[in-house]
C-alpha positions in Angstrom: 57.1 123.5 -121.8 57.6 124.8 -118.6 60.7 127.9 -118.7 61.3 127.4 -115.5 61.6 123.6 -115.3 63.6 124.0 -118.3 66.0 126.3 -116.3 66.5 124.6 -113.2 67.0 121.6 -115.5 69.7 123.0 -117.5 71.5 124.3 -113.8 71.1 121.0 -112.0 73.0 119.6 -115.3 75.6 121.9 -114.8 76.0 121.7 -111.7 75.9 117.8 -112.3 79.0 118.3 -114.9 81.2 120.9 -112.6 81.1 117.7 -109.9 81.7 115.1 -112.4 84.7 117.5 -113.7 85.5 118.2 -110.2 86.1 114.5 -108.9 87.9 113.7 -112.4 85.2 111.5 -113.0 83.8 110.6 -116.7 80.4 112.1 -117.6 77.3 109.5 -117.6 76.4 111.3 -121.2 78.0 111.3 -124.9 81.4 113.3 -124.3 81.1 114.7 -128.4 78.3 117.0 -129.9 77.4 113.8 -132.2 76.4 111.8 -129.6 74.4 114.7 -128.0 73.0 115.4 -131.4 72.2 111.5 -131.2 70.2 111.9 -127.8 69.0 115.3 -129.3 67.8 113.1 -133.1 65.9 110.1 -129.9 64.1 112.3 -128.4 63.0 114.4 -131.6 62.0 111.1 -133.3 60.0 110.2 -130.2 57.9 113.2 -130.3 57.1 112.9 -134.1 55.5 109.8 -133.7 53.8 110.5 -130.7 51.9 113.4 -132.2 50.9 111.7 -135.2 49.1 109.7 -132.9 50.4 106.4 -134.2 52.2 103.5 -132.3 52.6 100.3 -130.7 52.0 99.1 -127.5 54.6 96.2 -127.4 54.4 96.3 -123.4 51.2 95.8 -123.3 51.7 92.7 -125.9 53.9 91.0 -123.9 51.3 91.8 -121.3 54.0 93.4 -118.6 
């Protein structure tokens, strides 16, 4: 992974969530640690399949 994608990733979100909190608008994202530990659990999930290499192409089944 890329440290510097990573950081200018984590200071768009921040600056992303000081305007949402700004404007008094609700956050697009899980407002508790469980549902960012949800989001967290997806995308952990996602990468142990992918690297054991196994899977199912269900887009290319339904031929979209």
């Amino acid at each position: 992974m890329n440290a510097t994608l990573a950081a200018l990733a984590l200071v768009t979100g921040t600056l992303t969530g000081a305007v949402f909190a700004y404007f008094q608008v609700p956050i697009p994202a899980p407002p508790t640690l469980a549902g960012v530990l949800g989001i967290v659990g997806i995308y952990l999930g996602y990468k142990v399949v992918d690297g054991l290499g196994v899977g199912f192409d269900l887009l290319g089944a339904l031929a979209i």
